[in-house]
C-alpha angles and dihedrals in degrees: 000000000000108000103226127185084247098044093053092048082055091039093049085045099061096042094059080084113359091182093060127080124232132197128201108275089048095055097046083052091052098048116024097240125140110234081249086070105032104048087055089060109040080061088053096049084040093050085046097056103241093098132070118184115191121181113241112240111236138107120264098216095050092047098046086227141087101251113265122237103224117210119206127174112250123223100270084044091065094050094050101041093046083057091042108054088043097062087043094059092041084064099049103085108241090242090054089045094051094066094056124105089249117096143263079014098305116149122270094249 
């Protein structure tokens, strides 16, 4: 899996709380990232291996709302991306790091 800027905000992201499922719009708001962006990458994650989506099961008209796909890391996912983004942030030099929005100089993403 190639470790993109945008894959590792979704990635970090996920694995804020791996249990717990996302959909889009949670995730663009988490990240930062347009749906032009996102949706490229959660196939990614999902061809790889390391995403399930699942649809919600509601009615939309009950709900007042198209039903929402939720994205959640597998098992194999978790272990990846944890080894992922580490190696990722190995790589960012601490001064770099330090003039991202993250705090105490992590990275942005």
């Amino acid at each position: 899996m190639r470790l993109t800027i945008p894959v590792a905000k979704v990635l970090s992201a996920l694995l804020a709380e791996p249990e717990a499922p996302r959909y889009g719009l949670d995730l663009m708001r988490l990240t930062g990232l347009p749906s032009g962006t996102l949706y490229p990458v959660l196939h990614r994650l999902q061809a790889a291996g390391w995403l399930a989506a699942d649809w919600e099961d509601v009615d939309p008209v009950a709900a007042g709302r198209p039903a929402r796909r939720y994205y959640r890391l597998t098992g194999e996912g978790i272990r990846s991306a944890r080894l992922a983004v580490a190696e990722l942030r190995a790589l960012v030099p601490v001064e770099r790091a330090g003039s991202g929005a993250g705090p105490a100089g992590a990275p942005a993403w």
